[in-house]
mmCIF file as Biopython writes it, N, C-alpha, C and O atoms, coordinates in Angstrom:
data_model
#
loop_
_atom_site.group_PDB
_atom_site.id
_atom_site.type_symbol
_atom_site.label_atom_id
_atom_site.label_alt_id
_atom_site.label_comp_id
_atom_site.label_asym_id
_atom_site.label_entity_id
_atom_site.label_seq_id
_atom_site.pdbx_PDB_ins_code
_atom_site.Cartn_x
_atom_site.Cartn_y
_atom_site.Cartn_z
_atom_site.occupancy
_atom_site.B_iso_or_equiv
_atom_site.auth_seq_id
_atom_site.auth_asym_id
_atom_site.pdbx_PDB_model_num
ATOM 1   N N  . UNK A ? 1  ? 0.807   -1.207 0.000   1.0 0.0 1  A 1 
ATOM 2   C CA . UNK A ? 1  ? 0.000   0.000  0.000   1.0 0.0 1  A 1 
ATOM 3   C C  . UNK A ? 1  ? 0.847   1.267  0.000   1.0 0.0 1  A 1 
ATOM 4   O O  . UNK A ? 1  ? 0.254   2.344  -0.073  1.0 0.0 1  A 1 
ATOM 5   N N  . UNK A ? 2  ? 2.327   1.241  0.083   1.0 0.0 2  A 1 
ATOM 6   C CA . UNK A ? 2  ? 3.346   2.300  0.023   1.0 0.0 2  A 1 
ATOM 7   C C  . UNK A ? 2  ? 2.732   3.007  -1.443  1.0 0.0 2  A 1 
ATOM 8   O O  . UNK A ? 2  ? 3.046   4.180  -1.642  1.0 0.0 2  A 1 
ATOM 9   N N  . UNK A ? 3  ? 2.315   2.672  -1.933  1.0 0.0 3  A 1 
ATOM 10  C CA . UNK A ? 3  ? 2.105   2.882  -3.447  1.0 0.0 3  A 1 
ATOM 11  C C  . UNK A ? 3  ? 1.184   3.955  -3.442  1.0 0.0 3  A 1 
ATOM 12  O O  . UNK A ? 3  ? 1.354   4.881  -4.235  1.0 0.0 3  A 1 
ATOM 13  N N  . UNK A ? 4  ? 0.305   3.954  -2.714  1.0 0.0 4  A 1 
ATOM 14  C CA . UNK A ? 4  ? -1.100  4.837  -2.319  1.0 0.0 4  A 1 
ATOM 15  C C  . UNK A ? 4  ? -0.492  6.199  -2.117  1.0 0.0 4  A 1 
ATOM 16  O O  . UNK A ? 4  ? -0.768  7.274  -2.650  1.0 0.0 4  A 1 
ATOM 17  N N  . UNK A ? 5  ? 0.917   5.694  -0.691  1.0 0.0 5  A 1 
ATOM 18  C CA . UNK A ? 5  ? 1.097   7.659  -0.410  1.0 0.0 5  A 1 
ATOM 19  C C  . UNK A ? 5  ? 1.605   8.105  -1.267  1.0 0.0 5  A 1 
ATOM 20  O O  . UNK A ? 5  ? 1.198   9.181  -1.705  1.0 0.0 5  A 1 
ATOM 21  N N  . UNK A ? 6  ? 2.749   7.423  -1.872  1.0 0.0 6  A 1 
ATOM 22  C CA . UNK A ? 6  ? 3.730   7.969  -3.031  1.0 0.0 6  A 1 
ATOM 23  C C  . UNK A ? 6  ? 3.322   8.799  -3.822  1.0 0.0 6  A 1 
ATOM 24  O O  . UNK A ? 6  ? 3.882   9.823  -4.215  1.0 0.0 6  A 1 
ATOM 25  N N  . UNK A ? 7  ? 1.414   7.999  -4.320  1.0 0.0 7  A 1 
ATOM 26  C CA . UNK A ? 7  ? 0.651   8.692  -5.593  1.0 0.0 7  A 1 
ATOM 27  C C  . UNK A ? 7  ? 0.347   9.979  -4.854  1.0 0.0 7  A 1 
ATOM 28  O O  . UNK A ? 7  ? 0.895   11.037 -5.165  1.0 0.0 7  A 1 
ATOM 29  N N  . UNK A ? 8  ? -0.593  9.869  -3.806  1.0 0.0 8  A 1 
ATOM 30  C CA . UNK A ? 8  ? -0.509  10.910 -2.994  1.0 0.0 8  A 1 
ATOM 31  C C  . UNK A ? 8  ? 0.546   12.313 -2.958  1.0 0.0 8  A 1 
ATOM 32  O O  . UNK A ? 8  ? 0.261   13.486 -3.198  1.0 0.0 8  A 1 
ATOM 33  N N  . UNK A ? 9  ? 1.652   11.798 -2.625  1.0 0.0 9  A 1 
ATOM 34  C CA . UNK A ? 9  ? 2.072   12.784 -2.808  1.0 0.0 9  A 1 
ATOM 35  C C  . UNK A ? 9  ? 3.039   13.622 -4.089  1.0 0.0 9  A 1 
ATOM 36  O O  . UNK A ? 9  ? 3.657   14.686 -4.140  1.0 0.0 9  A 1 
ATOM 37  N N  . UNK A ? 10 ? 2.781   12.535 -5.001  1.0 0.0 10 A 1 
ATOM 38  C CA . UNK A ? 10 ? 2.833   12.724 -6.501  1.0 0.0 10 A 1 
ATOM 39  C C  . UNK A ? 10 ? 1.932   13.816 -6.996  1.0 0.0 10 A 1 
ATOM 40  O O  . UNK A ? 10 ? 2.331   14.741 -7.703  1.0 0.0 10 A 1 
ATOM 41  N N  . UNK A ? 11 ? 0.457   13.629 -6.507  1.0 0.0 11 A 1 
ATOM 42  C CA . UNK A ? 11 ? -0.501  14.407 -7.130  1.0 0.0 11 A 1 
ATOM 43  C C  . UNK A ? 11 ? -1.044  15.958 -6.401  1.0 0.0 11 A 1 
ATOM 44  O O  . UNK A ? 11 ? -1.702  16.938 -6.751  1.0 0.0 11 A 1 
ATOM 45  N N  . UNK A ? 12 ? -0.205  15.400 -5.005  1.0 0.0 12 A 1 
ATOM 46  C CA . UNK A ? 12 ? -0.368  17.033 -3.919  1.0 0.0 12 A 1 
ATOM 47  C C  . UNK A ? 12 ? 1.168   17.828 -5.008  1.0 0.0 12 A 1 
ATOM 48  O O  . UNK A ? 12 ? 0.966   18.830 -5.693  1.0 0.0 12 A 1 
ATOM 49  N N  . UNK A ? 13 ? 2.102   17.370 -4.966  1.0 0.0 13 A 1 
ATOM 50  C CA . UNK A ? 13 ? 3.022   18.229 -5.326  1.0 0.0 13 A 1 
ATOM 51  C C  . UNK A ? 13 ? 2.992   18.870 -6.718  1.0 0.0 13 A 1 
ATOM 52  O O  . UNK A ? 13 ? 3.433   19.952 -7.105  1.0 0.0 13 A 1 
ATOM 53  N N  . UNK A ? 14 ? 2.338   17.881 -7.363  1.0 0.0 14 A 1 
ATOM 54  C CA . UNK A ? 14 ? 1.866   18.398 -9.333  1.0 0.0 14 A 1 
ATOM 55  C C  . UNK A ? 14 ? 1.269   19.724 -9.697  1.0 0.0 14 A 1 
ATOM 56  O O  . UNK A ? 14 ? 1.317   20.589 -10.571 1.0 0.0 14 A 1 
ATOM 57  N N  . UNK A ? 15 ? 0.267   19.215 -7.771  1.0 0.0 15 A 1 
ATOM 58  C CA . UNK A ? 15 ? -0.769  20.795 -7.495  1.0 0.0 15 A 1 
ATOM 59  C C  . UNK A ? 15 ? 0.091   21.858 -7.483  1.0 0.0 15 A 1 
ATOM 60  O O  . UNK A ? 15 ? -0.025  22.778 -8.293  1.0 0.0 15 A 1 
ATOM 61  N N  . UNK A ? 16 ? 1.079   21.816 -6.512  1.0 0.0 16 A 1 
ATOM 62  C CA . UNK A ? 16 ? 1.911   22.752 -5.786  1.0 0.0 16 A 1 
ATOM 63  C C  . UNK A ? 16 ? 1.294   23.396 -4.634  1.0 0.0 16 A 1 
ATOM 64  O O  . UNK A ? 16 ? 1.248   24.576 -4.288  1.0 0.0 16 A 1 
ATOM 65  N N  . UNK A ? 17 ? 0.687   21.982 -3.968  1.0 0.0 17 A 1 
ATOM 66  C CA . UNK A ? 17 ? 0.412   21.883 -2.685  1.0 0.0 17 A 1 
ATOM 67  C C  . UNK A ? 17 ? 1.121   21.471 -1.452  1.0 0.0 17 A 1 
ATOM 68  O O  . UNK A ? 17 ? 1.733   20.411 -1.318  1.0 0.0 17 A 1 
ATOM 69  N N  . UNK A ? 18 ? 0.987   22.391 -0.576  1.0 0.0 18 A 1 
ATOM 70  C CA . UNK A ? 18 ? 1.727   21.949 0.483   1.0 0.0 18 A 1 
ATOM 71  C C  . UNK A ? 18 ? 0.812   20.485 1.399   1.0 0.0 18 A 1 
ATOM 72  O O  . UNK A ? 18 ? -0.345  20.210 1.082   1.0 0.0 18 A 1 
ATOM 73  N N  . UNK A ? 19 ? 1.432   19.834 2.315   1.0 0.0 19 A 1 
ATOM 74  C CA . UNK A ? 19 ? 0.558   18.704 3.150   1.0 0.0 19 A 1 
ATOM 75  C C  . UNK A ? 19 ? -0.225  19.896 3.857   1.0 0.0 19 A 1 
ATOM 76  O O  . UNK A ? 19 ? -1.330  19.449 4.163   1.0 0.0 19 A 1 
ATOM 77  N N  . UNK A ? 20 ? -0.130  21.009 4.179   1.0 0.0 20 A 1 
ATOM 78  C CA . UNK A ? 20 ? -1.349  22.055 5.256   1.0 0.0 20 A 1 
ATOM 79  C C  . UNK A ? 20 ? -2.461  21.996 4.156   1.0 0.0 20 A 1 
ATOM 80  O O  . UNK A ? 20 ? -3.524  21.413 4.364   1.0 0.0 20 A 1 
ATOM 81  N N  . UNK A ? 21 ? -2.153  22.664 2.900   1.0 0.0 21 A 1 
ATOM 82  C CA . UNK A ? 21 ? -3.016  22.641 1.994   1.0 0.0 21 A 1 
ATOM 83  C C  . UNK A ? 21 ? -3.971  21.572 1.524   1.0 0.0 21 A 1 
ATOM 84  O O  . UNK A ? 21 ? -5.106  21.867 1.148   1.0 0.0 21 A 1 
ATOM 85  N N  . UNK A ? 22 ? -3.540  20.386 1.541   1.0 0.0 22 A 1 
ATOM 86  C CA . UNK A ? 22 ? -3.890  19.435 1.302   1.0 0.0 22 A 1 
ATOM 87  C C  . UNK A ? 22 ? -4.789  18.786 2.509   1.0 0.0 22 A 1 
ATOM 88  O O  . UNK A ? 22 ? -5.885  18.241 2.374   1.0 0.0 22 A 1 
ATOM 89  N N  . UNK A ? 23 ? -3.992  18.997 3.827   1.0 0.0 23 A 1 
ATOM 90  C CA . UNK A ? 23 ? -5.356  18.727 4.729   1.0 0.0 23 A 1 
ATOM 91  C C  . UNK A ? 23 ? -6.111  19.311 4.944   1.0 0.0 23 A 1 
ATOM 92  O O  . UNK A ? 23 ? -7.028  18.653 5.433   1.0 0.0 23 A 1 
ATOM 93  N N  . UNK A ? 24 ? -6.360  20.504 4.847   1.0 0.0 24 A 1 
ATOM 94  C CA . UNK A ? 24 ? -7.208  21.855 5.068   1.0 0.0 24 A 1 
ATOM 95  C C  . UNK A ? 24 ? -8.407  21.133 4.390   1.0 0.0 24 A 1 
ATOM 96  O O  . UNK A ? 24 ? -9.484  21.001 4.970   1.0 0.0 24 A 1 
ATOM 97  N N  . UNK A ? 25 ? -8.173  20.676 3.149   1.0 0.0 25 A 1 
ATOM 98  C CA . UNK A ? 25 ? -9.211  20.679 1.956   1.0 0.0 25 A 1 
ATOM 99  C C  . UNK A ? 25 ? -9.770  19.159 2.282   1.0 0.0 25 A 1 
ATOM 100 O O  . UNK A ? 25 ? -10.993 19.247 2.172   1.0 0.0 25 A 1 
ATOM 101 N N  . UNK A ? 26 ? -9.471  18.009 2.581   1.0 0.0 26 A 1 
ATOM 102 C CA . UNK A ? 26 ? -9.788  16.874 3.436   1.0 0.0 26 A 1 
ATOM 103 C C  . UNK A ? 26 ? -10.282 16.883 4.469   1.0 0.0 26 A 1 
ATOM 104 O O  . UNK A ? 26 ? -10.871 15.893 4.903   1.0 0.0 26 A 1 
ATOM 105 N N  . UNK A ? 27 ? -10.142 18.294 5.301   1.0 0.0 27 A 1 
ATOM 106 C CA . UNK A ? 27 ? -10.455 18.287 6.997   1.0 0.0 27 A 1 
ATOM 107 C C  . UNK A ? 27 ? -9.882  16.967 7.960   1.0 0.0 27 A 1 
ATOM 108 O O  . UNK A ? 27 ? -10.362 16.207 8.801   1.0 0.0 27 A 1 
ATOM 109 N N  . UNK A ? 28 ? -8.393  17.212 7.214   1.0 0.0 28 A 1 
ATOM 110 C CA . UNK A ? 28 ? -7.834  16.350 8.326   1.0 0.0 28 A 1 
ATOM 111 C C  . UNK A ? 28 ? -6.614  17.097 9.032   1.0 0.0 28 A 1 
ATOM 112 O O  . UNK A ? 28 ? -6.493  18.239 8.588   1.0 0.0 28 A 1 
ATOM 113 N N  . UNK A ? 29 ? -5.956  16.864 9.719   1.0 0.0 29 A 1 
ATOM 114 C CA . UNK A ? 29 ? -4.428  17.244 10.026  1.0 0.0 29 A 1 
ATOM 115 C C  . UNK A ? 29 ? -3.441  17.088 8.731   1.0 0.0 29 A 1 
ATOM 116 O O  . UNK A ? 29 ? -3.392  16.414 7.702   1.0 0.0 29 A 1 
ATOM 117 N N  . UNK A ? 30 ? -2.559  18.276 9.497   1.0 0.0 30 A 1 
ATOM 118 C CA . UNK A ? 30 ? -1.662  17.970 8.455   1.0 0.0 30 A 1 
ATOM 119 C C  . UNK A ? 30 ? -0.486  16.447 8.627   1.0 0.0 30 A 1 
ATOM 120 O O  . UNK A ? 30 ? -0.034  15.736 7.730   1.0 0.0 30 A 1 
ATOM 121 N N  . UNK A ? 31 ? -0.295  16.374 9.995   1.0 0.0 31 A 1 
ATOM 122 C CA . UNK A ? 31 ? 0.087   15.030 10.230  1.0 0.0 31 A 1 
ATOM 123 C C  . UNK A ? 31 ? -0.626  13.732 9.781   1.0 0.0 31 A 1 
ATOM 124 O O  . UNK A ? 31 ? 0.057   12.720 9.621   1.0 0.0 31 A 1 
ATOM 125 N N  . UNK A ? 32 ? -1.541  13.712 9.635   1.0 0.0 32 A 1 
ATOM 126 C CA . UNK A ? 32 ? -2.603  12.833 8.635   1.0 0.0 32 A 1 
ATOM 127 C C  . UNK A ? 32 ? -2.121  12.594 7.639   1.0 0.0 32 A 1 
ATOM 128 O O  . UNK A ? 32 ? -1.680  11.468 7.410   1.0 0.0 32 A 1 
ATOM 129 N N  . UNK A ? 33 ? -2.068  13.520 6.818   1.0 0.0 33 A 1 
ATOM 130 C CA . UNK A ? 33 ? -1.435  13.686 5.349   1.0 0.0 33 A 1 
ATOM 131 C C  . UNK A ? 33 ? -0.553  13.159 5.613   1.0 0.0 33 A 1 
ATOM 132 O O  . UNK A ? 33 ? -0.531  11.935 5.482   1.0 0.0 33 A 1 
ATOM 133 N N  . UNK A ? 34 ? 0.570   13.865 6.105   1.0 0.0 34 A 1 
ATOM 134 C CA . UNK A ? 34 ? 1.940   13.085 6.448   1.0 0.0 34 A 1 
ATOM 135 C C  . UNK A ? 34 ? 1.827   11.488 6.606   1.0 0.0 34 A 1 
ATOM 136 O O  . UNK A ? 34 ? 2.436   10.827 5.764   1.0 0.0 34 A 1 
ATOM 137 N N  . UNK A ? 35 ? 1.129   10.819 7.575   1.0 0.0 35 A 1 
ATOM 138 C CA . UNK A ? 35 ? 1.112   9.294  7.601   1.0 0.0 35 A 1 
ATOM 139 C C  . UNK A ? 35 ? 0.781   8.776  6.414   1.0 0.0 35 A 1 
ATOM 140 O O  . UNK A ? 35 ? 1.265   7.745  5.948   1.0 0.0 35 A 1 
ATOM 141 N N  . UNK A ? 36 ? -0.358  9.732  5.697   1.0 0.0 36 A 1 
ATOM 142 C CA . UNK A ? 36 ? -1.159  8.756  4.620   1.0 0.0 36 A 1 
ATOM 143 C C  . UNK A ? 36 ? 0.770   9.002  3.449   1.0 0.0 36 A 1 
ATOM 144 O O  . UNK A ? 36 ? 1.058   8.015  2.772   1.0 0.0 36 A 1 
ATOM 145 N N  . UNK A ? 37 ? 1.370   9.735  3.405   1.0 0.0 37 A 1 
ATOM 146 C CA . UNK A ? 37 ? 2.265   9.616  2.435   1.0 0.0 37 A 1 
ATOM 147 C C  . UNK A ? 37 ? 3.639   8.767  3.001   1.0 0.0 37 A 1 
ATOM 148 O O  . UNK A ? 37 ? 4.475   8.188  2.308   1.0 0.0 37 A 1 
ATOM 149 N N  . UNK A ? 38 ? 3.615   8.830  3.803   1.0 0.0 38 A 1 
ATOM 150 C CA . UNK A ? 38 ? 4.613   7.762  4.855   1.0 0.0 38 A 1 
ATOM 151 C C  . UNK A ? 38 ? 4.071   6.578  5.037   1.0 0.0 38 A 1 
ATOM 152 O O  . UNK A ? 38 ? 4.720   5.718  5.634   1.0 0.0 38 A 1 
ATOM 153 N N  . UNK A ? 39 ? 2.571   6.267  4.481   1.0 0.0 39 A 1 
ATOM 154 C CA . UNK A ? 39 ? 2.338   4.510  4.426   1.0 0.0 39 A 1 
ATOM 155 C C  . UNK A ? 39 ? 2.130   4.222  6.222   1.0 0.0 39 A 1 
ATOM 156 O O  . UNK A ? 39 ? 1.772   3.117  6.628   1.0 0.0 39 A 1 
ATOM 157 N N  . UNK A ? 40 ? 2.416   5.401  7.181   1.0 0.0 40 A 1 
ATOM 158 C CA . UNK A ? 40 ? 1.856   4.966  8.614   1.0 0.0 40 A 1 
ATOM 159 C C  . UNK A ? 40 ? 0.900   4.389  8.561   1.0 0.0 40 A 1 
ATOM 160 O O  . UNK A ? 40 ? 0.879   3.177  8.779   1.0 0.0 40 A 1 
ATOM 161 N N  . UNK A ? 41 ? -0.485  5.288  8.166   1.0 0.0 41 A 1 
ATOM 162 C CA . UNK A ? 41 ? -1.941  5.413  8.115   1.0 0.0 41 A 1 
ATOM 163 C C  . UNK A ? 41 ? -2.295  5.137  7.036   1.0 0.0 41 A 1 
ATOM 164 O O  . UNK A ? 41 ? -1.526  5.224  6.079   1.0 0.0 41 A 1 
ATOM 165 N N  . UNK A ? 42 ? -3.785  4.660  6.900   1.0 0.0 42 A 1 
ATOM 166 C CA . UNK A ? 42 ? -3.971  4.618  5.240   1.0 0.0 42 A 1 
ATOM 167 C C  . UNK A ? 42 ? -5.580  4.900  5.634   1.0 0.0 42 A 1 
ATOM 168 O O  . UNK A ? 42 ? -6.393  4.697  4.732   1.0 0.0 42 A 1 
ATOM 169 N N  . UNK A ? 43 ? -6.008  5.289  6.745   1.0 0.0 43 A 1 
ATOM 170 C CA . UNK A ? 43 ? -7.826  5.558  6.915   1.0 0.0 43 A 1 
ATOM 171 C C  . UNK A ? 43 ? -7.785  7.216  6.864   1.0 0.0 43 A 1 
ATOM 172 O O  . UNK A ? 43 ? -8.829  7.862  6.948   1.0 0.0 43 A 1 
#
């Protein structure tokens, strides 16, 4: 599932999004983001 954040953060950076930006718009943390692209977390 490493594969998931990678895309993740393949498709935040394409934006020229930061992980704040990116959780803002999810309503999650930005540490959230962070796990989901670090393969910690994946919910």
């Amino acid at each position: 599932m490493a594969n998931v954040g990678k895309q993740i953060k393949k498709l935040r950076m394409a934006r020229s999004m930061t992980q704040d930006d990116l959780a803002e718009r999810l309503f999650v943390s930005r540490q959230t983001v962070s796990n989901y692209e670090t393969g910690v977390s994946l919910r």
